[in-house]
LUMRO-446174 format. One record per residue (C-alpha): x, y, z. Coordinates in Angstrom, 3 decimals, decimal comma, m for minus. Layout:
! LUMRO-446174
X|Y|Z
...
END
This chain:
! LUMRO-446174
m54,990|m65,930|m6,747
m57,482|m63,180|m7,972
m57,242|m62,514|m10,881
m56,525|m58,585|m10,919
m53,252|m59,606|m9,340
m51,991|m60,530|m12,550
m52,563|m57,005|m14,766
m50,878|m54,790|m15,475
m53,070|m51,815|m14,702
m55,553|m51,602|m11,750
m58,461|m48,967|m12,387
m59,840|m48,792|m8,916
m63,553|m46,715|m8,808
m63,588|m45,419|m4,969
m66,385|m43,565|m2,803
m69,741|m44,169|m0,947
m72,267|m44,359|m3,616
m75,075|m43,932|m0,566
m74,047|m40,179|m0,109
m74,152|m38,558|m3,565
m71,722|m37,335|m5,429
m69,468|m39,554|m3,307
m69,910|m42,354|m5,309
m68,389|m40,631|m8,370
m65,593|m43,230|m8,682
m67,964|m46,299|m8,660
m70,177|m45,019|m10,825
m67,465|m44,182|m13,297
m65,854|m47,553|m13,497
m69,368|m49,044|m14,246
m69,419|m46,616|m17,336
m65,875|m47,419|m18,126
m67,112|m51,056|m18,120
m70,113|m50,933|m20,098
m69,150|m48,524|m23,540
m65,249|m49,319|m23,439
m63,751|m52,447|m24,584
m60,110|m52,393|m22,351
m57,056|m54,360|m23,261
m57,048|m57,493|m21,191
m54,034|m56,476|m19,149
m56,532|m53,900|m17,706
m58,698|m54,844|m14,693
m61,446|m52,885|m13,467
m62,799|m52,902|m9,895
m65,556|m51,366|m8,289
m63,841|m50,647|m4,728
m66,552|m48,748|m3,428
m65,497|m47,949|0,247
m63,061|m50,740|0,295
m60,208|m49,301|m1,343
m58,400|m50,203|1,910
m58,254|m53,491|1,471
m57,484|m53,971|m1,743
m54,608|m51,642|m1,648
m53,077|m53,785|1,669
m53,474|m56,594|m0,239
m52,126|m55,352|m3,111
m49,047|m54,461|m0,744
m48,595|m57,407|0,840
m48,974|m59,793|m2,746
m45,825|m60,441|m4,643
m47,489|m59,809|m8,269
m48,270|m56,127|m8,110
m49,687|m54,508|m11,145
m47,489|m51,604|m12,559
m50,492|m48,663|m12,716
m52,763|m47,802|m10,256
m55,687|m45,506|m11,201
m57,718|m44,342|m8,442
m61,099|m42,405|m9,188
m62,730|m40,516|m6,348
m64,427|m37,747|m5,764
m63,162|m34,717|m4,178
m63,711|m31,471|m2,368
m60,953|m29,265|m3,604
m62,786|m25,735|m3,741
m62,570|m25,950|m7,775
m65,298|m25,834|m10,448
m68,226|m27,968|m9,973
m67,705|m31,267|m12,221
m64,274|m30,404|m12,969
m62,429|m33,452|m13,671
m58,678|m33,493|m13,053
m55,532|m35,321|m12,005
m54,801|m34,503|m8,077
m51,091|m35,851|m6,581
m50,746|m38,024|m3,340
m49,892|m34,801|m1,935
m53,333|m33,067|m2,601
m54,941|m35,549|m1,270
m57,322|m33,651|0,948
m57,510|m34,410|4,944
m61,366|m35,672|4,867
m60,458|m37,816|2,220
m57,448|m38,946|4,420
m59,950|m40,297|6,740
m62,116|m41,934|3,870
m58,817|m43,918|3,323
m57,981|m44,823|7,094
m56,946|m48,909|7,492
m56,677|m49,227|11,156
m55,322|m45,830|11,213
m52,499|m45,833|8,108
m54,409|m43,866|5,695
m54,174|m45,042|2,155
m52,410|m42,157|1,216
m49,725|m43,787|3,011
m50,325|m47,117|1,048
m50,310|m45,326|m1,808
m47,066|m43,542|m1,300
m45,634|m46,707|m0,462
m46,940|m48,834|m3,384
m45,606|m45,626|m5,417
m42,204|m45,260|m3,605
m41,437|m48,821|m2,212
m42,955|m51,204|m4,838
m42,246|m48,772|m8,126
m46,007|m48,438|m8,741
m47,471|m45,633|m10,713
m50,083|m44,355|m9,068
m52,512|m41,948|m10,718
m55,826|m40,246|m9,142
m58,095|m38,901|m11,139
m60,830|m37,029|m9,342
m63,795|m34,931|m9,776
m65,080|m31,440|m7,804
m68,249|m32,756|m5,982
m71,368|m30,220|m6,319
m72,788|m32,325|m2,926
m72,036|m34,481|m0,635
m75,650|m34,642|1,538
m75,195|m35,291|5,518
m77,728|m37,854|5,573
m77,812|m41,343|3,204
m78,841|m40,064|m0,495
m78,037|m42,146|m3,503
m76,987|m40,630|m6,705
m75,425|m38,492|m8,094
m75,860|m34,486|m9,015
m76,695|m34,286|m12,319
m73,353|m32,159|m12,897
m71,573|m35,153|m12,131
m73,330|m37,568|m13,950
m71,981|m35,566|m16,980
m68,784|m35,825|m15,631
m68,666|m39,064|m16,329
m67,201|m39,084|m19,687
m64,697|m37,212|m19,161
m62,977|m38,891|m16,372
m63,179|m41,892|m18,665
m61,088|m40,107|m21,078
m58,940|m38,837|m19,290
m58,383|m42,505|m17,456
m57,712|m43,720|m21,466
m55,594|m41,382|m21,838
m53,576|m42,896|m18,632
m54,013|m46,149|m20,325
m53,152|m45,714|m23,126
m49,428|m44,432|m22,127
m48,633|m47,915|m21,403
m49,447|m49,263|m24,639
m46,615|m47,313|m26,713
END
């Protein structure tokens, strides 16, 4: 059994980090990782563009853990590096496809790890400054210092289940 099965909360850091500002969830994890020490019922993944996966699997496993936080970048017309809490609901349709698994979008897997399976599910997201057309790693520098604060607020998140 992998061993993420067995925490409590799942800290999942989404996105394409070959096409900027995509990769906003990977690259946050890795930060979250390196200056935070996280209680051990806390497991960190770097899903990259596999989010899919893991989520099915996470379905399909009897163990699930009881918070999922999802960090992904996001195009929803708002300030540039904003960082803020979106609902399944606001998920927005080109990230639908981002999150297609042989054509049930994760929002669905989400909703039904949420709904069916009495998982919290939490996405934390950040307003992109670019996304480039054409394979660029990196982020914008507005993200970058975004960073931080997406790692607060996902403490924050954490720490809710420590009371």
């Amino acid at each position: 059994m992998v061993d993420w099965f067995k925490k409590e909360i799942l800290i999942l850091g989404c996105g394409n980090v070959l096409f900027g500002d995509d990769g906003f969830g990977v690259e946050v994890v890795k930060y979250l990782r390196e200056n935070y020490k996280l209680p051990e019922n806390i497991a960190i993944i770097e899903a990259g563009t596999s989010v899919r996966g893991i989520l099915f699997d996470i379905i399909l496993h009897e163990k699930k853990p009881k918070k999922i936080i999802i960090v992904d970048a996001v195009d929803l017309g708002r300030k540039k590096g904003e960082v803020f809490e979106i609902s399944l609901d606001e998920i927005p349709e080109n990230k639908i496809d981002d999150f297609s698994f042989h054509q049930i979008p994760t929002s669905n897997l989400l909703r039904d790890l949420q709904d069916l399976c009495q998982v919290e599910v939490i996405i934390i997201s950040a307003q992109v400054e670019n996304i480039p057309k054409m394979v660029k790693p990196g982020l914008s520098e507005t993200l970058i210092n975004a960073i931080p604060k997406a790692c607060e607020l996902i403490l924050k998140k954490v720490k809710q289940n420590l009371k």
